[in-house]
PyMOL Python script that loads the backbone (N, CA, C, O; Angstrom):
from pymol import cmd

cmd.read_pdbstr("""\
ATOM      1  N   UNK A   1     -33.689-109.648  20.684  1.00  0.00           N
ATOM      2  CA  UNK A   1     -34.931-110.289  21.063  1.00  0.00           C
ATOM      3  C   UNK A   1     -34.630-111.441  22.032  1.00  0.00           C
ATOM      4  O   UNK A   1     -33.734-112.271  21.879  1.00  0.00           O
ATOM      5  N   UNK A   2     -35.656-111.366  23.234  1.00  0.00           N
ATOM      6  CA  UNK A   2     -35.387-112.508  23.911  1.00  0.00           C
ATOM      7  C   UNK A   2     -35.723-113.927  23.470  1.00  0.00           C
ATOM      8  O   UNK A   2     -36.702-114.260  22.802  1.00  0.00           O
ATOM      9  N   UNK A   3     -34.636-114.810  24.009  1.00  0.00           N
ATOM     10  CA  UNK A   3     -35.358-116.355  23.705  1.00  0.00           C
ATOM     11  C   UNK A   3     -36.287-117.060  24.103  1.00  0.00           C
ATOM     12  O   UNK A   3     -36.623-116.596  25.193  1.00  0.00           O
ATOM     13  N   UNK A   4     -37.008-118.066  23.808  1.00  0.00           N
ATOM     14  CA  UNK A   4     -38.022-118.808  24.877  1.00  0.00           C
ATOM     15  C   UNK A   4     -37.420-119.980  25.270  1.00  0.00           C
ATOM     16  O   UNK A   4     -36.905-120.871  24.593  1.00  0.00           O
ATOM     17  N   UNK A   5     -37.612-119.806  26.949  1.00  0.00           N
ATOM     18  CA  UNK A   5     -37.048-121.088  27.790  1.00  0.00           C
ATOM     19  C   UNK A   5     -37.628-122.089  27.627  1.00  0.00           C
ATOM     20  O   UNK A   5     -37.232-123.001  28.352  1.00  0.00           O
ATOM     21  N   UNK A   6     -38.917-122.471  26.559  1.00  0.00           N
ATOM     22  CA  UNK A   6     -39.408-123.310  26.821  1.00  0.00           C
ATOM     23  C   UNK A   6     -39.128-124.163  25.073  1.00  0.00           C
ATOM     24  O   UNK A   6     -39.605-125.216  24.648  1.00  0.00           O
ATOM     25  N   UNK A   7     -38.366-123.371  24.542  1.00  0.00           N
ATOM     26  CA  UNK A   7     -38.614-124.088  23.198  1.00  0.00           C
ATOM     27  C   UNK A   7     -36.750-124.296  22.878  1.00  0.00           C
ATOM     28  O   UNK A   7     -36.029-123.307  22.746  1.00  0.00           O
ATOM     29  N   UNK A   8     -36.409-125.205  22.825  1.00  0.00           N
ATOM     30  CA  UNK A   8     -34.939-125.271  22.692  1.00  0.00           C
ATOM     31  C   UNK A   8     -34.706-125.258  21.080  1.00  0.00           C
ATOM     32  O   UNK A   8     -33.557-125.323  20.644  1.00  0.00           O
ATOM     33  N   UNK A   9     -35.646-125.185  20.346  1.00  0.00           N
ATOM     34  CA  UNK A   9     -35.687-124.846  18.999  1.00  0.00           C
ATOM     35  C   UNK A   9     -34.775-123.559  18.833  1.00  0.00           C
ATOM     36  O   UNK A   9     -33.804-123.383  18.097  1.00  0.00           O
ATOM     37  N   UNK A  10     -35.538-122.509  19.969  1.00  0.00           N
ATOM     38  CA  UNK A  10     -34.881-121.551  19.561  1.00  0.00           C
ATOM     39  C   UNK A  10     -33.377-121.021  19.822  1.00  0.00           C
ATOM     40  O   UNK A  10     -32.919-120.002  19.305  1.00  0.00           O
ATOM     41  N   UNK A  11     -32.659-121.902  20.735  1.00  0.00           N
ATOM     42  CA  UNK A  11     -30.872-122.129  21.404  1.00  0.00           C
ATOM     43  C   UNK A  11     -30.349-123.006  19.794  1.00  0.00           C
ATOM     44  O   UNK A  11     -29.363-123.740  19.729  1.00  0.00           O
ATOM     45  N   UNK A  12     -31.066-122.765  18.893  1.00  0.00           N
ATOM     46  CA  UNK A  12     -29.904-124.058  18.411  1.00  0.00           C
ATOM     47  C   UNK A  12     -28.741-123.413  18.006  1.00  0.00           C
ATOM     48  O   UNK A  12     -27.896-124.285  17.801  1.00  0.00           O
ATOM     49  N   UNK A  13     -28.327-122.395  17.810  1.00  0.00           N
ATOM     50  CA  UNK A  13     -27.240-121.860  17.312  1.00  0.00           C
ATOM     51  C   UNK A  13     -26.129-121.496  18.050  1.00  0.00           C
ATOM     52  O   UNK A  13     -25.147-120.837  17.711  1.00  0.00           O
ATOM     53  N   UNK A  14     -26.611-122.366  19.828  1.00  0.00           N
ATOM     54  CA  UNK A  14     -25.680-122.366  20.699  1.00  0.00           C
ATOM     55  C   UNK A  14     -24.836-123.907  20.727  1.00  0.00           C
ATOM     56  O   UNK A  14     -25.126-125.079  20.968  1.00  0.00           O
ATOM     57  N   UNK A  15     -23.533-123.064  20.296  1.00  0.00           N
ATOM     58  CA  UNK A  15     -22.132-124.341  20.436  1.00  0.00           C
ATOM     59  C   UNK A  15     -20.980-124.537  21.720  1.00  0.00           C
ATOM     60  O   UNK A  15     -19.988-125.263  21.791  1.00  0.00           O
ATOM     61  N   UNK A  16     -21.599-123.514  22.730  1.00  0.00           N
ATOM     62  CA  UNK A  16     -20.999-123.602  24.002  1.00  0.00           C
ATOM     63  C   UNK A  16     -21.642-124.117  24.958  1.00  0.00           C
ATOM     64  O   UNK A  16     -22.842-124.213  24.702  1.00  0.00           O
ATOM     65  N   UNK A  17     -21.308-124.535  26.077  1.00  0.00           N
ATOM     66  CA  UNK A  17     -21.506-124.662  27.316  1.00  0.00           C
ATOM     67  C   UNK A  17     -22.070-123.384  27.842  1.00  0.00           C
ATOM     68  O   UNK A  17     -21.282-122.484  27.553  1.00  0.00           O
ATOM     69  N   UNK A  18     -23.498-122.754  28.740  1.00  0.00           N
ATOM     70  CA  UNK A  18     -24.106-121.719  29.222  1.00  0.00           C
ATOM     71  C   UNK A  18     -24.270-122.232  30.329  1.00  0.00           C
ATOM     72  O   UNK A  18     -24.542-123.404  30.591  1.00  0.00           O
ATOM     73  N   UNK A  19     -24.020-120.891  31.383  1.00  0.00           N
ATOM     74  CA  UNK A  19     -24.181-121.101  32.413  1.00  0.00           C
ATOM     75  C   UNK A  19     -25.655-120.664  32.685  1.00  0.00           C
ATOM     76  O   UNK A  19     -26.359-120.255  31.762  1.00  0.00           O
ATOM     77  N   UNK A  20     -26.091-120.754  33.915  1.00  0.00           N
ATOM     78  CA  UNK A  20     -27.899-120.895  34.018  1.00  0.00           C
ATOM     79  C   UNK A  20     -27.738-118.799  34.261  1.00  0.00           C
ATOM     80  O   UNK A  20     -28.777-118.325  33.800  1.00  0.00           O
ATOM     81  N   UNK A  21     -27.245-118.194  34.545  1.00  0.00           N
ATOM     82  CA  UNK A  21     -27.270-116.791  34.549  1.00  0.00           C
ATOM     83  C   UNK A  21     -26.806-116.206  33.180  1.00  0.00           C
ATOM     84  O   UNK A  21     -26.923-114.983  33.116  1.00  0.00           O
ATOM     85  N   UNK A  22     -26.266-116.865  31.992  1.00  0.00           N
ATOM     86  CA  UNK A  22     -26.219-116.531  30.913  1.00  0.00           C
ATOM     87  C   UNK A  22     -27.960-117.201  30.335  1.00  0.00           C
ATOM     88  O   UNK A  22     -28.927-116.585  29.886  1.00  0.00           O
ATOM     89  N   UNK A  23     -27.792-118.418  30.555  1.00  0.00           N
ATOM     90  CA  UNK A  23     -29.548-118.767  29.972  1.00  0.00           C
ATOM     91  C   UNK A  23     -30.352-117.262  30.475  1.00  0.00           C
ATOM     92  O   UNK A  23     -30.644-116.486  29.565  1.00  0.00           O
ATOM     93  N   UNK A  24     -30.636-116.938  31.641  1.00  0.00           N
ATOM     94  CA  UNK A  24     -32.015-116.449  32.321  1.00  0.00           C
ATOM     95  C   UNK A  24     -31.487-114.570  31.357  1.00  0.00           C
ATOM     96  O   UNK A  24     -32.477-113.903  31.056  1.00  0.00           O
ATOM     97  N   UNK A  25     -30.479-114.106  31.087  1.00  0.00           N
ATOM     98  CA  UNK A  25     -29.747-113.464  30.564  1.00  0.00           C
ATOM     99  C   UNK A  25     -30.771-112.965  29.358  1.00  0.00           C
ATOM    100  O   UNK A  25     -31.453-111.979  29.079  1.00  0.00           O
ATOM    101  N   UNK A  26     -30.356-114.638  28.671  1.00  0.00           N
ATOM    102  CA  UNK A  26     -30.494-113.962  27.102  1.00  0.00           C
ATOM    103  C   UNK A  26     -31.521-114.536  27.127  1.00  0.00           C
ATOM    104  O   UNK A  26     -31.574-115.024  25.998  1.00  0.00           O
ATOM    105  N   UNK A  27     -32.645-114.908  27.788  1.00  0.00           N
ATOM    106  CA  UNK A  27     -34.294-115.161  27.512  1.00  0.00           C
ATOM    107  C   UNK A  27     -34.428-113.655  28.114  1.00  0.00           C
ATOM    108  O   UNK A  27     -35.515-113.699  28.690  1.00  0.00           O
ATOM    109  N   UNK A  28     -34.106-112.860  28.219  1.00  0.00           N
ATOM    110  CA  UNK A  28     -34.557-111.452  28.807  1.00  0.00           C
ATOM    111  C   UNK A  28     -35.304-111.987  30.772  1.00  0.00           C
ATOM    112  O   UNK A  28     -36.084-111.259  31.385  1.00  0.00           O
ATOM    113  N   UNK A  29     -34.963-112.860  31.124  1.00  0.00           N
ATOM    114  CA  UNK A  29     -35.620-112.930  32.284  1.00  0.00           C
ATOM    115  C   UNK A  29     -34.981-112.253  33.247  1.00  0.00           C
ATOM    116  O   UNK A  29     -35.728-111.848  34.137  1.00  0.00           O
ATOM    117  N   UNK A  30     -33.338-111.883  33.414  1.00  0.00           N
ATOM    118  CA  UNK A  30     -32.799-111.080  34.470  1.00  0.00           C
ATOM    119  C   UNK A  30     -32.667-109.868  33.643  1.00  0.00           C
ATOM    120  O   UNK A  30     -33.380-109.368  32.773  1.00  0.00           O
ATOM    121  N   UNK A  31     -31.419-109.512  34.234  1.00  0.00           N
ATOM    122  CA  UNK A  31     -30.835-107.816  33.397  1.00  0.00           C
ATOM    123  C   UNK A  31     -29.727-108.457  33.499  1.00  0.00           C
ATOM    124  O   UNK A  31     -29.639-109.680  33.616  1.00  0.00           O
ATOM    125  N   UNK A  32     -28.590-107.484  33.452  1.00  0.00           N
ATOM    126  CA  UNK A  32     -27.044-107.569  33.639  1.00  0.00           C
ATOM    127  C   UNK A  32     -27.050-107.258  34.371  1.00  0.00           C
ATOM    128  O   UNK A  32     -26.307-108.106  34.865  1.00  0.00           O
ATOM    129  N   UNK A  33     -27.349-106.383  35.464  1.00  0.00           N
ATOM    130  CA  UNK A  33     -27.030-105.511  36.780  1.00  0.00           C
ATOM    131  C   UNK A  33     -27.665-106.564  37.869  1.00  0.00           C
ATOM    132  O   UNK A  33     -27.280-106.480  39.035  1.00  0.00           O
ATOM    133  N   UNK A  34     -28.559-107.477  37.526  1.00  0.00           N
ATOM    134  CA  UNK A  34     -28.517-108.195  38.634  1.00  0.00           C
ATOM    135  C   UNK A  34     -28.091-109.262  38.380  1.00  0.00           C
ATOM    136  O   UNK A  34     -28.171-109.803  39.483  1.00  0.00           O
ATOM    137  N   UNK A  35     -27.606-110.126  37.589  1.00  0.00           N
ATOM    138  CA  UNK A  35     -26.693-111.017  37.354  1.00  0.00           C
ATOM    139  C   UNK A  35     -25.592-110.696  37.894  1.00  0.00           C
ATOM    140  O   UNK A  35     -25.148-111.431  38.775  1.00  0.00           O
ATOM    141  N   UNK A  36     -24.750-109.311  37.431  1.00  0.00           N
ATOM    142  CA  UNK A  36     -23.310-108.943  38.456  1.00  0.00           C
ATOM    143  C   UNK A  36     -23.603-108.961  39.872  1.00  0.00           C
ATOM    144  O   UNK A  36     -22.749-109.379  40.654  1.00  0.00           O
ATOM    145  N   UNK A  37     -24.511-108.627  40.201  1.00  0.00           N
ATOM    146  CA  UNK A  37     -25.132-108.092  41.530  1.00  0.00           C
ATOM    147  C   UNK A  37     -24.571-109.800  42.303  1.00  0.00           C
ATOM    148  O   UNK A  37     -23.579-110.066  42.983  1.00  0.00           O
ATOM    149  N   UNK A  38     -25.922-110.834  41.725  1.00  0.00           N
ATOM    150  CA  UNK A  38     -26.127-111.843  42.228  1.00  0.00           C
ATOM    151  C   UNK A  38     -24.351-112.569  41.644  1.00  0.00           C
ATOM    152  O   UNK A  38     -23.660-112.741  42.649  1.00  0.00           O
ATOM    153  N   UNK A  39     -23.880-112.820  40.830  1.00  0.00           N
ATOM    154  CA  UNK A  39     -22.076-113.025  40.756  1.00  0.00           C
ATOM    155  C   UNK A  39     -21.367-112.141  42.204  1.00  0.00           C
ATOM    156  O   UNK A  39     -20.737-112.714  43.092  1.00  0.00           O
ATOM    157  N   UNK A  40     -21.627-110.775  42.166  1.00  0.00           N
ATOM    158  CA  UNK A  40     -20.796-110.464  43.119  1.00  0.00           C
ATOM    159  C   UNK A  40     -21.269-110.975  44.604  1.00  0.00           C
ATOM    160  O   UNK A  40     -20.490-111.244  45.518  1.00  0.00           O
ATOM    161  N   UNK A  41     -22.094-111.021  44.640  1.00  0.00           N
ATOM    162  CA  UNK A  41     -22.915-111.817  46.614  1.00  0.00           C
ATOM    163  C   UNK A  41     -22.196-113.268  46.423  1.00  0.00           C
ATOM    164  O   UNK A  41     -21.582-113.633  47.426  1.00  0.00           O
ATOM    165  N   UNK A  42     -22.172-113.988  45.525  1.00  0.00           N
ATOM    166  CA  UNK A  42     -21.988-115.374  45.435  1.00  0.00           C
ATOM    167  C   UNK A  42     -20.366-115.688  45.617  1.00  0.00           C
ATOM    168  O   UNK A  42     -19.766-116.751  45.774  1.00  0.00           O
ATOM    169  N   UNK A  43     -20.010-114.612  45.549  1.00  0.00           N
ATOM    170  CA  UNK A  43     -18.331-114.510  46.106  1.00  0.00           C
ATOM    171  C   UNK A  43     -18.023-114.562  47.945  1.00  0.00           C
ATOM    172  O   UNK A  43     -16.960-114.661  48.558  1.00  0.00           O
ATOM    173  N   UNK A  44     -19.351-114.457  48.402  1.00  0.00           N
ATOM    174  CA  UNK A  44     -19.294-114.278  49.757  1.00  0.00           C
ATOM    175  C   UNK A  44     -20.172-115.100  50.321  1.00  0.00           C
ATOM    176  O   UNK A  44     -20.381-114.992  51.530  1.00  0.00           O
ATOM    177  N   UNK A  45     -20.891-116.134  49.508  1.00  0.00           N
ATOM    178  CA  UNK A  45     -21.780-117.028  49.879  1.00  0.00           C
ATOM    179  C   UNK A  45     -21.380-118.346  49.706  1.00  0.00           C
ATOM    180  O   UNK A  45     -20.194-118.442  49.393  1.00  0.00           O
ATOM    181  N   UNK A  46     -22.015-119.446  49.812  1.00  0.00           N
ATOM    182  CA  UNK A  46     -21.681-120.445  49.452  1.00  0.00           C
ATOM    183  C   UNK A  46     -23.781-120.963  48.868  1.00  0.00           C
ATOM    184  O   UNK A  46     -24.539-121.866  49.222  1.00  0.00           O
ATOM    185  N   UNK A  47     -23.904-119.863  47.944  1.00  0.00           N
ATOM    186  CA  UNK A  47     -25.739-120.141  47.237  1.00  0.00           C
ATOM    187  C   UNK A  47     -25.297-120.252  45.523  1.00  0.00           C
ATOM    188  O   UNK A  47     -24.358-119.678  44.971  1.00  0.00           O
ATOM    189  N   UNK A  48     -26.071-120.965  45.059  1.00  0.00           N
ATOM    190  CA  UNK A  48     -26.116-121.172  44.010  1.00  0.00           C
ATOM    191  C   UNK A  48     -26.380-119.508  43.107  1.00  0.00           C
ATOM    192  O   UNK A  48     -26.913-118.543  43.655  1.00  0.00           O
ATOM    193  N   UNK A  49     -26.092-119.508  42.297  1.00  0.00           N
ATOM    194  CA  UNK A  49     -26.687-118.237  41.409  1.00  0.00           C
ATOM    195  C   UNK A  49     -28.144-117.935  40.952  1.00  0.00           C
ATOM    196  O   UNK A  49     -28.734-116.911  40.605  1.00  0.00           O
ATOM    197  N   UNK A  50     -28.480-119.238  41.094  1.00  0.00           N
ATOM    198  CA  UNK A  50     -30.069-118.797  40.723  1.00  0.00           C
ATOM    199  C   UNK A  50     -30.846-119.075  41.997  1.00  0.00           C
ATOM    200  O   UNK A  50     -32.041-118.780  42.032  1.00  0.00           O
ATOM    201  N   UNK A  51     -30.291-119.583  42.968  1.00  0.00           N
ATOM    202  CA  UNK A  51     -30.713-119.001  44.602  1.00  0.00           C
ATOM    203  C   UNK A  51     -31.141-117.516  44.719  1.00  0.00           C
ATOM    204  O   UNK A  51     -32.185-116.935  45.013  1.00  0.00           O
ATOM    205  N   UNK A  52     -29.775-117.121  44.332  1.00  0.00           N
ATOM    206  CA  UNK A  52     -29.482-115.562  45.054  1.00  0.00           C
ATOM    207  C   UNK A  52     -30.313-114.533  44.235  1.00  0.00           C
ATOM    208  O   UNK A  52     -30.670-113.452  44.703  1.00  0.00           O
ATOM    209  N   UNK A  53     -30.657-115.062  42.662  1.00  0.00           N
ATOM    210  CA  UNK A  53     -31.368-114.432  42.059  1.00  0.00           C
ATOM    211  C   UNK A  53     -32.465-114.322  42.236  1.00  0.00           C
ATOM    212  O   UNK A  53     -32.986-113.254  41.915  1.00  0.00           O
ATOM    213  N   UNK A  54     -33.396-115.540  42.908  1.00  0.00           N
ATOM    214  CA  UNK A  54     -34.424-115.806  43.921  1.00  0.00           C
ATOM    215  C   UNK A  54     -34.282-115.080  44.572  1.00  0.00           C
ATOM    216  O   UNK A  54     -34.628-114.022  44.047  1.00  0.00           O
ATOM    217  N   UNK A  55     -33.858-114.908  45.764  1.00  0.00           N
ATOM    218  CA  UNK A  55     -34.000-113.987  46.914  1.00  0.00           C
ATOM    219  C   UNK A  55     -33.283-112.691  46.527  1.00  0.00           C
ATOM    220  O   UNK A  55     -33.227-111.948  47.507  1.00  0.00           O
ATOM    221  N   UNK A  56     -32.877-112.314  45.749  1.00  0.00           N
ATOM    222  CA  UNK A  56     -33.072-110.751  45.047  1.00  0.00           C
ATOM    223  C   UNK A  56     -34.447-110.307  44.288  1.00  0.00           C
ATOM    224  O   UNK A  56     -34.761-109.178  43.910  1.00  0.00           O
ATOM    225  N   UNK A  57     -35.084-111.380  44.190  1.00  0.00           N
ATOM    226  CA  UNK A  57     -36.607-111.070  43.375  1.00  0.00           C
ATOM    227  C   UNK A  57     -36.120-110.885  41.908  1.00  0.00           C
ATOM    228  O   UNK A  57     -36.981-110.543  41.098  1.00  0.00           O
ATOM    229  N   UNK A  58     -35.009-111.046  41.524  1.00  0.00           N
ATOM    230  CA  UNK A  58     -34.663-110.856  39.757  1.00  0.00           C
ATOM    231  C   UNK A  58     -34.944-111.829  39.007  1.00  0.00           C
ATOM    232  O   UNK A  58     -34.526-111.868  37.849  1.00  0.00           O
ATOM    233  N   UNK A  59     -36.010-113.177  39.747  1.00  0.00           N
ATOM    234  CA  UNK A  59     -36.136-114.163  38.811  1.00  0.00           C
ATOM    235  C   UNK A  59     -37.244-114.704  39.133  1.00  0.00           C
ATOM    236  O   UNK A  59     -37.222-114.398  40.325  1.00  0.00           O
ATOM    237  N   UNK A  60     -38.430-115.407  38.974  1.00  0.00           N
ATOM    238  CA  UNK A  60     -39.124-116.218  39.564  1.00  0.00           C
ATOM    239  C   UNK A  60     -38.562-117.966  39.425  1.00  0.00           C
ATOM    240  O   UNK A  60     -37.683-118.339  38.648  1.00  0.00           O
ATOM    241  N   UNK A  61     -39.099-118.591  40.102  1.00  0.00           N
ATOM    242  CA  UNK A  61     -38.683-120.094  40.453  1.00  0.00           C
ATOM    243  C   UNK A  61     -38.776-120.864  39.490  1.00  0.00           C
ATOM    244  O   UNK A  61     -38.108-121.801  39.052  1.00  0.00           O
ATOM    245  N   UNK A  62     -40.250-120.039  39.046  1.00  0.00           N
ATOM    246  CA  UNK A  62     -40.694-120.952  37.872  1.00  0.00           C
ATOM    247  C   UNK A  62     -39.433-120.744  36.363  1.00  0.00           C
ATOM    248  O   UNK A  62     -38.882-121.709  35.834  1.00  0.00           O
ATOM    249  N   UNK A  63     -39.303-119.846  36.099  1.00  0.00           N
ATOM    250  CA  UNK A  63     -38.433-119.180  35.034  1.00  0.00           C
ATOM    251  C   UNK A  63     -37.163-119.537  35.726  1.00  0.00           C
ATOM    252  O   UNK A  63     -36.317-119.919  34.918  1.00  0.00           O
ATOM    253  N   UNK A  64     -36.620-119.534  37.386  1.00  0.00           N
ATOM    254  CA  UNK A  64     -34.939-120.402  36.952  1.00  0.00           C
ATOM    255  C   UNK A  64     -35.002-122.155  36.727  1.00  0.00           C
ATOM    256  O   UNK A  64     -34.074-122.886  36.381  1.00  0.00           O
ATOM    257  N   UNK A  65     -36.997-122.682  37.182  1.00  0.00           N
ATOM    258  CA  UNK A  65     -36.597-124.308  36.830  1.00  0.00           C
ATOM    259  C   UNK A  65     -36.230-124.473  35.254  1.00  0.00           C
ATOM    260  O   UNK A  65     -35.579-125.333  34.661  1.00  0.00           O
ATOM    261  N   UNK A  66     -36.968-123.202  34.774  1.00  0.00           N
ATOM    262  CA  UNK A  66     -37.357-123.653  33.250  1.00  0.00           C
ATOM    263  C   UNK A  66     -35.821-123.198  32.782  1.00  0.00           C
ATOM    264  O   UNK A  66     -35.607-123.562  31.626  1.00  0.00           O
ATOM    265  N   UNK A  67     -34.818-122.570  33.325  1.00  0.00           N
ATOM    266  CA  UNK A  67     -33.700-121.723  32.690  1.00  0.00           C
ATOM    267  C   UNK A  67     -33.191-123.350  32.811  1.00  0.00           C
ATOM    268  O   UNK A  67     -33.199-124.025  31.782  1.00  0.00           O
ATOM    269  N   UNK A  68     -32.746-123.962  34.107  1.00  0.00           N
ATOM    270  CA  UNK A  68     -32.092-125.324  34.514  1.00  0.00           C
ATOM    271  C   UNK A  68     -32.467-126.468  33.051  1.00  0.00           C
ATOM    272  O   UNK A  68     -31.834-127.016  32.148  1.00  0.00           O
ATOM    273  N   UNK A  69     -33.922-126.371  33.545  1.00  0.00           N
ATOM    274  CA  UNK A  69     -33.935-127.854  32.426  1.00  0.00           C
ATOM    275  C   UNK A  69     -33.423-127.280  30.922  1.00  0.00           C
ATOM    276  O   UNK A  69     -32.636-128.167  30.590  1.00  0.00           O
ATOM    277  N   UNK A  70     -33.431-126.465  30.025  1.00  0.00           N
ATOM    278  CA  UNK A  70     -33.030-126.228  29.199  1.00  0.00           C
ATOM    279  C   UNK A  70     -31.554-125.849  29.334  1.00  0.00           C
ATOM    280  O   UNK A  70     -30.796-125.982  28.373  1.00  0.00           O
ATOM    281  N   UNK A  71     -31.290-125.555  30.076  1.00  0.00           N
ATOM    282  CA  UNK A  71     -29.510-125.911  30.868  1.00  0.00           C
ATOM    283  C   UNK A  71     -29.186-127.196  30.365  1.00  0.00           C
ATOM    284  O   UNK A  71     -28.328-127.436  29.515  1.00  0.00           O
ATOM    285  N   UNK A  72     -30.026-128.121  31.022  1.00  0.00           N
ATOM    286  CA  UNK A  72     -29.362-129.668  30.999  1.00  0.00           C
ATOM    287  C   UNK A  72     -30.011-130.033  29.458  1.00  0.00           C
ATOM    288  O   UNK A  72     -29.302-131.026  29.294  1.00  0.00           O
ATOM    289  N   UNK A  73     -30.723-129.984  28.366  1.00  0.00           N
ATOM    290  CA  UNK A  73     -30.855-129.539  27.233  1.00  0.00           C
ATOM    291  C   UNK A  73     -29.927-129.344  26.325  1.00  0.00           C
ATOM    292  O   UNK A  73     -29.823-129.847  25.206  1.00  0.00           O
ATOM    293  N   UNK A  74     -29.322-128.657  26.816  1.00  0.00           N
ATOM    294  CA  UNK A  74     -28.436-127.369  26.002  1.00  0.00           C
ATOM    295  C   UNK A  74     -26.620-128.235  26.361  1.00  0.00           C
ATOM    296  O   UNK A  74     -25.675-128.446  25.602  1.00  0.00           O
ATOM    297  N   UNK A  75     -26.725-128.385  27.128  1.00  0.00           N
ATOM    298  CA  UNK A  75     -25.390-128.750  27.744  1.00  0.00           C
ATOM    299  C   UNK A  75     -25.383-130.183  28.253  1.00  0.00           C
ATOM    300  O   UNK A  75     -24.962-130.236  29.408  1.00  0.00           O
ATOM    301  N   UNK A  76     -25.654-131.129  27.840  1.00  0.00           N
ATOM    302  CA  UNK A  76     -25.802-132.591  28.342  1.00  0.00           C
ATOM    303  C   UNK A  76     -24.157-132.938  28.717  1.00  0.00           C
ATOM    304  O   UNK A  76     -23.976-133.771  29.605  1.00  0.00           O
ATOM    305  N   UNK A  77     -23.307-132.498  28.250  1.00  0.00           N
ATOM    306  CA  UNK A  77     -22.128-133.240  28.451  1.00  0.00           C
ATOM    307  C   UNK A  77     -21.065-132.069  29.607  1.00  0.00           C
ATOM    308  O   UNK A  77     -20.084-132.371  30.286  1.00  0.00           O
ATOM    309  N   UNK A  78     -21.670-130.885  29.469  1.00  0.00           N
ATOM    310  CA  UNK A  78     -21.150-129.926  30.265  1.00  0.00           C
ATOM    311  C   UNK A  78     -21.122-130.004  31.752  1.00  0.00           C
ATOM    312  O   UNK A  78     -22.323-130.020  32.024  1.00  0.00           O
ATOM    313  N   UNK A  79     -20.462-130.064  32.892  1.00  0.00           N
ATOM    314  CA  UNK A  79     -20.635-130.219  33.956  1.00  0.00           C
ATOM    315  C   UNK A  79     -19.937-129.143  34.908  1.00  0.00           C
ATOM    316  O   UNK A  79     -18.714-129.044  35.009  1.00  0.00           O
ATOM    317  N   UNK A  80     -20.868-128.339  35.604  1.00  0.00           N
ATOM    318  CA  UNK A  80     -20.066-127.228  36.183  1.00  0.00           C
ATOM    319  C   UNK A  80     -20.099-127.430  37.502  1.00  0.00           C
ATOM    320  O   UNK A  80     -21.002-128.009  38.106  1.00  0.00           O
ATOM    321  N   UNK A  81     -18.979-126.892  38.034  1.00  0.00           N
ATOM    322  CA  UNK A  81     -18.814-126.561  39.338  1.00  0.00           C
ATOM    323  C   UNK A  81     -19.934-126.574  40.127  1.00  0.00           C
ATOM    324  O   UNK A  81     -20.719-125.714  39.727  1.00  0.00           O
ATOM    325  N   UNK A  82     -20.390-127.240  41.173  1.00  0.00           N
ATOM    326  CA  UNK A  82     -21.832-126.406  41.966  1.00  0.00           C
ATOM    327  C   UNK A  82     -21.461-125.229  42.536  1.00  0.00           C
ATOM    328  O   UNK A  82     -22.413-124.450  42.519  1.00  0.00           O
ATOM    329  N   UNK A  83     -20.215-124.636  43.172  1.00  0.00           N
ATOM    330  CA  UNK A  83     -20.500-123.277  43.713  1.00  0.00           C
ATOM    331  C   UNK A  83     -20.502-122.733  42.639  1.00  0.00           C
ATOM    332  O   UNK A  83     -21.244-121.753  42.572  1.00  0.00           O
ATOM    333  N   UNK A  84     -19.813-123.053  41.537  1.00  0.00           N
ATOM    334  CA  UNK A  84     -20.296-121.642  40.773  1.00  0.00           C
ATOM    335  C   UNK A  84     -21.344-121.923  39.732  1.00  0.00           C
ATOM    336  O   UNK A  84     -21.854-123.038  39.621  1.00  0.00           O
ATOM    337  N   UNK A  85     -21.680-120.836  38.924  1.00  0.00           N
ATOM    338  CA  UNK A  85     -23.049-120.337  38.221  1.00  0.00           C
ATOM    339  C   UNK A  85     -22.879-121.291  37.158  1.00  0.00           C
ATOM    340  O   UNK A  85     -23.710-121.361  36.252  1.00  0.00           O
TER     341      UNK A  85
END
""", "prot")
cmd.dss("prot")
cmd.show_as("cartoon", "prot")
cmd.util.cbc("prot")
cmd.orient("prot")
């Protein structure tokens, strides 16, 4: 079952660091095939992952702000790379 991006109630049983293409993942908002898709372009880009998922149409804007803020939510002390996801 997917999660809701909007209720961090329902992440609590997350004890890792998530990247924003694992968030949009397991709320059911992408697939896997375009997550690899958008991972494999981002090897040849210099775009964020939830850019590329944007301009693949596998995400709306609204659903990667909401994936982000529950990102920073979820992961307050986690700090990733900007080129990568």
């Amino acid at each position: 079952m997917a999660r809701n991006l909007n209720d961090i109630n329902d992440w609590n049983d997350i004890e890792r660091c998530l990247k924003i293409g694992e968030i949009l993942l397991m709320a059911g908002k992408i697939t896997e095939k375009a997550l690899t898709v958008a991972l494999d372009l981002q090897k040849t880009r210099s775009e964020y992952v939830g850019e590329i998922l944007i301009s693949l149409n596998a995400v709306s804007r609204e659903d990667l702000e909401a994936g982000l803020a529950l990102q920073e939510k979820l992961n307050p002390r986690c700090r990733f790379n900007m080129v990568l996801n």
